[in-house]
Wavefront OBJ file of the C-alpha trace (Angstrom):
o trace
v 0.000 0.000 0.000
v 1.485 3.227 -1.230
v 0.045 6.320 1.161
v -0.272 9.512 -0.676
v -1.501 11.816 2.210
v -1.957 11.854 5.820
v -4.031 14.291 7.163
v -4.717 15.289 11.108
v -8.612 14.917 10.939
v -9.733 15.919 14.851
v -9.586 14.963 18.674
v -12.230 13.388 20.854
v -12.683 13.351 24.203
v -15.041 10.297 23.825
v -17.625 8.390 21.382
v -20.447 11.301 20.572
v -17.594 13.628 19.630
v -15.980 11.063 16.709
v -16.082 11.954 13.030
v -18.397 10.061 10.850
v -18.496 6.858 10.417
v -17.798 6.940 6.549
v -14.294 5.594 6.203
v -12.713 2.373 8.046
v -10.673 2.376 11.048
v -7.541 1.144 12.023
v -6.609 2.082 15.717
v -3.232 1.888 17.890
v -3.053 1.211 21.229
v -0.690 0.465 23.969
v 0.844 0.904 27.642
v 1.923 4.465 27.558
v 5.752 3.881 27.070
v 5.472 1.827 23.817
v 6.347 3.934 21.295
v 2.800 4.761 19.728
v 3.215 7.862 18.574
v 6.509 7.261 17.040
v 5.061 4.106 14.823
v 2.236 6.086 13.734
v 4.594 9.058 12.345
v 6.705 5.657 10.480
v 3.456 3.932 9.227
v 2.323 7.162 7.846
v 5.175 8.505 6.267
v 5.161 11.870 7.944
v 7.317 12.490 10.671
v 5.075 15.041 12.871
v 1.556 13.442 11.760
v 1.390 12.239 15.906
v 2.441 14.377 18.314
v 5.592 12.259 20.347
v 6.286 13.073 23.902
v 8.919 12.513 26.690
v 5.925 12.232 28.810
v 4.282 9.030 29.391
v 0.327 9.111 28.989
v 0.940 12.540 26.764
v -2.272 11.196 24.581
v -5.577 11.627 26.872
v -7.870 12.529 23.345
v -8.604 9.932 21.017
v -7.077 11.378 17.526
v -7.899 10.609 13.871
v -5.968 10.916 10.917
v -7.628 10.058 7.747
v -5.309 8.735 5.116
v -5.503 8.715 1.330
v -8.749 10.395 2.005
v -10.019 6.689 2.182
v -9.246 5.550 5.946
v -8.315 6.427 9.272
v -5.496 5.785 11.556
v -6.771 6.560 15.458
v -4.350 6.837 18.310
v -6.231 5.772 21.223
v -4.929 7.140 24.395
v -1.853 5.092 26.023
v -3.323 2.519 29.459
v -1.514 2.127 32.831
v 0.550 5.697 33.378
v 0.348 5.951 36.612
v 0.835 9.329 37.218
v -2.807 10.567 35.617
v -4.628 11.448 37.820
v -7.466 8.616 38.835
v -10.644 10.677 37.733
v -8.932 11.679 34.306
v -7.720 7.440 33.887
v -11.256 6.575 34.442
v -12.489 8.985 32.370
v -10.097 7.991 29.151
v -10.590 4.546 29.613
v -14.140 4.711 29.775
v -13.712 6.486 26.318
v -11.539 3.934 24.942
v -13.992 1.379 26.246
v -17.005 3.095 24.935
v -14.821 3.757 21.043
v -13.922 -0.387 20.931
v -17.338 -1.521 22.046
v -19.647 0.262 19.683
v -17.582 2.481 17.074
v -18.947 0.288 13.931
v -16.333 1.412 11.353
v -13.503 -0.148 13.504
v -11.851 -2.538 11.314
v -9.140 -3.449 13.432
v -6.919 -2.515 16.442
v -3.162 -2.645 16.889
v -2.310 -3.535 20.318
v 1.475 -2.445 20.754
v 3.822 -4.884 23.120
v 7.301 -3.811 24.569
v 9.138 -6.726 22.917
v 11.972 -5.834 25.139
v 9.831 -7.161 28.294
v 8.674 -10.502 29.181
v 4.549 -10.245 29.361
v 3.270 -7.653 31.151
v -0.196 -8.062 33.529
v -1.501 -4.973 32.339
v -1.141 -6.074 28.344
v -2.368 -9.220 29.227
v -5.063 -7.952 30.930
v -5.855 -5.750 28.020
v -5.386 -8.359 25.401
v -8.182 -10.570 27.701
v -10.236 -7.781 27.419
v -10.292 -7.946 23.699
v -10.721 -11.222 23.580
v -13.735 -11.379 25.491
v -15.425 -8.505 24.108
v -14.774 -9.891 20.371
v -12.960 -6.973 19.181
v -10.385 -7.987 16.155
v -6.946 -7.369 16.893
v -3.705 -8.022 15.479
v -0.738 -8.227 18.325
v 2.161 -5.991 17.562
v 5.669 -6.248 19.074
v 7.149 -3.001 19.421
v 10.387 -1.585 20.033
v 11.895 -4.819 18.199
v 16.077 -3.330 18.029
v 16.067 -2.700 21.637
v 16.002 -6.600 22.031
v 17.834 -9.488 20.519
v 15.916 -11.899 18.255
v 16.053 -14.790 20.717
v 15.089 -12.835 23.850
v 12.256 -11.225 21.858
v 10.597 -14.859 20.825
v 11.386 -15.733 24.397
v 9.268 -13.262 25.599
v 6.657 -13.889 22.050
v 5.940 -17.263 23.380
v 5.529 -16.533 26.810
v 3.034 -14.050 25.986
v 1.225 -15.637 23.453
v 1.075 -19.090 26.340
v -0.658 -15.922 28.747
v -3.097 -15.172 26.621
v -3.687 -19.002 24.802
v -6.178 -19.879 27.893
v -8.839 -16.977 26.961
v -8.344 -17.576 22.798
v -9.411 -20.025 21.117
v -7.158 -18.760 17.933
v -3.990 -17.059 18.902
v -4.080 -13.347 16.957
v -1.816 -12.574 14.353
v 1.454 -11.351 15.461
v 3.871 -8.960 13.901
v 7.164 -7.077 15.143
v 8.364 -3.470 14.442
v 10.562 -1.127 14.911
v 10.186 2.625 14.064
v 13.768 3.422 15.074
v 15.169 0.941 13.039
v 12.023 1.369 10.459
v 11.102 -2.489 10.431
v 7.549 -4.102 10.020
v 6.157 -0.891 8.098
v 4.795 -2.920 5.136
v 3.416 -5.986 7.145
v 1.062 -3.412 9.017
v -0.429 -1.577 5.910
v -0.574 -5.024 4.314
v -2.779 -6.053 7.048
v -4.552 -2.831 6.770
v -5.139 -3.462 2.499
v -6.328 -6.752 3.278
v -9.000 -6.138 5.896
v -10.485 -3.568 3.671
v -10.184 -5.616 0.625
v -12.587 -8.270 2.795
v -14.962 -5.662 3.838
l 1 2 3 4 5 6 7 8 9 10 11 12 13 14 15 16 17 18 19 20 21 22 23 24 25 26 27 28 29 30 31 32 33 34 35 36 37 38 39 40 41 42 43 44 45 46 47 48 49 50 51 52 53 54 55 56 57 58 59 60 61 62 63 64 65 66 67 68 69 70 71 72 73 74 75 76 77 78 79 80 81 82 83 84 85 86 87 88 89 90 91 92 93 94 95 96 97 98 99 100 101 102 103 104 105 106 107 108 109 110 111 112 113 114 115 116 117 118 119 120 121 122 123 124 125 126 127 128 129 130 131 132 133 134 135 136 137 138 139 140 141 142 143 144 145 146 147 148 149 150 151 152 153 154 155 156 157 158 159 160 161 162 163 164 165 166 167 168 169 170 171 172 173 174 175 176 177 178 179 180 181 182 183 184 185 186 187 188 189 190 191 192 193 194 195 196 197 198
């Protein structure tokens, strides 16, 4: 998939306030450290198209781009910072919550692992929740240069046994790197072929 332009669309602080439901969407999501914003900017071809921050749990809006004026990319706000306050993390993960549940032009979400950590209880956790609320997700591992290829299966397979009690079929997986610019094409070829089954 060759993308031509990528366009900031708007922000939403939750469901009611989302653009139309014209074009498919394709959104990102992860523990606030993984790199999000970053991959977005390297799966888009435009290196400011997300805003990326030194601050962990920066993203509190959900934000659309709409690319080749024929889908979206949404960055969904980053789970499990901490230092949010407790009204606002309720708040934004209600949002999320509300945006997987019912947004009916969702065509598939990205959920971004650390590949340089063995699994994670709040990924898991989030991964579960997926799971059992039949949303379709594809498993990214992020980050994949900060780790060596054997450490970063290690910690593949440990996550994927996790999760293998609450799925009956395992999720696709792929790994990527922004810094190193790896994986780009395997994401937009999963995003051409969900929209070439729709």
């Amino acid at each position: 998939m060759h993308i031509s332009s990528a366009i900031f669309d708007c922000s939403a602080p939750d469901l009611a306030s989302c653009p139309d439901e014209s074009l498919p969407e394709f959104a990102f999501i992860g523990r606030s450290n993984v790199g999000k914003s970053s991959l977005l900017n390297f799966l888009s071809g435009k290196r400011e198209l997300a805003r990326v921050s030194n601050t962990p749990g920066f993203t509190k809006l959900i934000n659309f781009f709409t690319i080749n004026q024929n889908w979206r990319l949404v960055d969904l706000p980053g789970y499990g910072y901490a230092h949010v306050a407790r009204q606002d993390q309720t708040k934004f993960n209600a949002a999320v919550h509300d945006y997987l549940q019912n947004r009916a032009n969702l065509f598939c979400v990205f959920a971004l692992i650390d590949a340089s950590l063995p699994p994670q209880e709040l990924d898991v956790e989030f991964i579960v929740w997926l799971v059992d609320h039949a949303v379709p997700f594809v498993l990214v591992f992020a980050k994949s240069d900060k780790v060596s290829t054997t450490k970063m299966q290690t910690h593949i397979t440990a996550f994927k046994a996790r999760i293998s009690e609450n799925c009956e079929m395992l999720p696709d997986i792929l790994t990527c790197s922004a810094t190193a610019r790896l994986g780009r094409s395997a994401l937009l070829n999963v995003i051409e072929e969900a929209m070439a089954q729709k």
